[in-house]
C-alpha positions in Angstrom: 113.7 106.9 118.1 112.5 103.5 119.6 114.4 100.3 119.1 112.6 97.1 117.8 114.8 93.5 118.5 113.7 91.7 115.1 113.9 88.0 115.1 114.0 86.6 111.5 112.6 83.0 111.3 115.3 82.2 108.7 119.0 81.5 109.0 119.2 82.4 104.9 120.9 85.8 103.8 118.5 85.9 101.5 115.6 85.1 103.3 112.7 87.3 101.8 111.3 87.6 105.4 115.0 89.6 106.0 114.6 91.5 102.7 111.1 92.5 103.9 112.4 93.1 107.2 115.2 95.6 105.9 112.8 97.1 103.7 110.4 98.1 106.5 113.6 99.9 108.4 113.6 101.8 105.7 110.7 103.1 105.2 110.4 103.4 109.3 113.8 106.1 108.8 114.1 108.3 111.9 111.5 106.3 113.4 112.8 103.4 114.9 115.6 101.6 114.8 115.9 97.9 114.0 119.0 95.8 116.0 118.6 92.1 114.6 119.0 88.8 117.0 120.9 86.1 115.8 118.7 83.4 116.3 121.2 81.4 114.9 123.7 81.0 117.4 121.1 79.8 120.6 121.8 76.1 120.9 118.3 74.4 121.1 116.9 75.4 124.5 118.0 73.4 127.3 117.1 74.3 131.0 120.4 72.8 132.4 122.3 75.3 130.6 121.0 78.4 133.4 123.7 77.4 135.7 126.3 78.7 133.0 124.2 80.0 130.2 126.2 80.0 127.0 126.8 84.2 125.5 124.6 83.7 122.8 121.1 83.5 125.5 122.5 86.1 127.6 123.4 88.3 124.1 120.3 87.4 122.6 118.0 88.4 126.3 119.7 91.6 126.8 119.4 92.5 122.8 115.5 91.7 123.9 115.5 93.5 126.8 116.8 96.5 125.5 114.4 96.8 122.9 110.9 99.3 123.1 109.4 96.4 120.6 109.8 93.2 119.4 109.0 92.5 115.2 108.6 88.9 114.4 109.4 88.0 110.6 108.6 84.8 109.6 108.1 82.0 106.9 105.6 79.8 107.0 106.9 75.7 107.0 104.1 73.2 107.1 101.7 75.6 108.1 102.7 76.5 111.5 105.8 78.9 112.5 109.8 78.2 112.6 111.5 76.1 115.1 114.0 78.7 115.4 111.4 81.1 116.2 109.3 78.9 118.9 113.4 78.3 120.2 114.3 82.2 120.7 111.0 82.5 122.4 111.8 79.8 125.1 115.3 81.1 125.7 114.0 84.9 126.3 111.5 83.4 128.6 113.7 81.8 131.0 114.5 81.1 133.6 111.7 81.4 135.5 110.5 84.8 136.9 113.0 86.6 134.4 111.6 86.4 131.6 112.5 88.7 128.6 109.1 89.6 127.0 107.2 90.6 129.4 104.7 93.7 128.2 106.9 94.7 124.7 104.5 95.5 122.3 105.4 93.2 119.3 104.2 92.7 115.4 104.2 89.5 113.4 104.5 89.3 109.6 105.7 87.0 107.2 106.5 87.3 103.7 106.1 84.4 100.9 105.8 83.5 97.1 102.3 82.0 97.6 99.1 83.9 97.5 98.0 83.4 101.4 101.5 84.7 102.5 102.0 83.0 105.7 98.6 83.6 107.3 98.5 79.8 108.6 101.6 79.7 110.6 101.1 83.6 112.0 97.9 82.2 113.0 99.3 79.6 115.0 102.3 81.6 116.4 99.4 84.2 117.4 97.9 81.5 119.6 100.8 81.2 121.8 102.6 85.0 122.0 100.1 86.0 124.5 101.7 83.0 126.8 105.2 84.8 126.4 103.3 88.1 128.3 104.0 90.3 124.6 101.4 92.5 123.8 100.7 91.8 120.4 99.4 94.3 117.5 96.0 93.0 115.7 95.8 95.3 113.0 97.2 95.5 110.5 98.1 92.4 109.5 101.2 91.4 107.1 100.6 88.6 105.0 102.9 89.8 102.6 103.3 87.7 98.7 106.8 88.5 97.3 107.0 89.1 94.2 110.0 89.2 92.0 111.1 92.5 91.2 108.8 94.0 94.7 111.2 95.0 96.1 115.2 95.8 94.6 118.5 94.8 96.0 118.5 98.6 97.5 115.2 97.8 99.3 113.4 99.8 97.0 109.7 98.9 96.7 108.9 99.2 93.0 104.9 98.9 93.2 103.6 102.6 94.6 100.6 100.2 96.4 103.0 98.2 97.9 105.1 101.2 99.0 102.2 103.3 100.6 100.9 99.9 102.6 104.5 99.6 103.7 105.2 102.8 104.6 101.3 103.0 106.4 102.1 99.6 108.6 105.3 101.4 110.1 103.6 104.1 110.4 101.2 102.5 112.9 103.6 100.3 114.3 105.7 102.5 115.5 102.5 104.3 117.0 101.4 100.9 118.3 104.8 101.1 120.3 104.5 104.7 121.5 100.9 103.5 122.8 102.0 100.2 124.8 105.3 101.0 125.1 104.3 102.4 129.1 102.5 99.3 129.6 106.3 97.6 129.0 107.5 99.8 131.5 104.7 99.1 134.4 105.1 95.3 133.8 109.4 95.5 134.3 108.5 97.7 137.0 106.3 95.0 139.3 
């Protein structure tokens, strides 16, 4: 089973970007197993804090490290990506030379009420991952509209659709990590 460190671009408990998130692990049963960061507890990044990095970074980069994948959940605000998100990212990629993405194959999806999901701030978060050295999967794409009554408080999906596009993007995620998942390994290994 392959582990997947899944950062959640909302501190909310019931953030529908966690509810999808939860729903997805499990579907992905016996497949891989989801360990969540909490992004919530990195201060705002700060370079001065490397001398004595506070437990939450060092937590938080050896959560990452750990991990086969990385599975980036996110709502969309203003039409680019979470601060919290763009914040994890700069504390996993320091300090310099040690960075904590290097090579893991990673996903991106986002969940919303609207009609467009979050395509507008995945787009703009896709623009910068490659920076971060994460190998990023194209297709398919989750631009996921929430409806009420989708998905139940026992992360059942109600819609059969719904459920077999669900089931079919873990599906190739998880093959998407068995695929680049070597790559992850000859990167950490230069």
């Amino acid at each position: 089973m392959k582990t997947v460190a899944v950062l959640v671009g909302s501190l909310s408990p019931n953030s529908i970007n966690r509810q999808l998130t939860r729903t997805l692990e499990k579907l992905a049963g016996g497949k891989l197993k989801f360990n969540y960061a909490d992004l919530g507890s990195l201060p705002h990044y700060d370079n001065e804090l490397w001398s004595n990095p506070p437990a939450a970074v060092t937590q938080f980069k050896q959560l990452v490290e750990g991990a086969d994948a990385v599975l980036i959940a996110m709502p969309e605000f203003n039409r680019s990506f979470p601060a919290l998100i763009k914040n994890a990212l700069d504390w996993g990629s320091r300090p310099w030379g040690q960075s904590s993405w290097h090579g893991k194959p990673t996903a991106l999806i986002g969940a919303s009420v609207g009609a467009v999901g979050t395509a507008a701030g995945q787009g703009h978060l896709r623009s910068i991952l490659p920076v971060y050295g994460l190998i990023l999967m194209g297709q398919p794409e989750m631009y996921f509209t929430m409806k009420p009554g989708l998905i139940t408080d026992d992360l059942e999906v109600t819609d059969e659709a719904t459920a077999t596009f669900l089931s079919g993007w873990t599906d190739k995620f998880a093959a998407f990590i068995e695929r680049y998942g070597d790559v992850a390994l000859d990167i950490a290994a230069e």
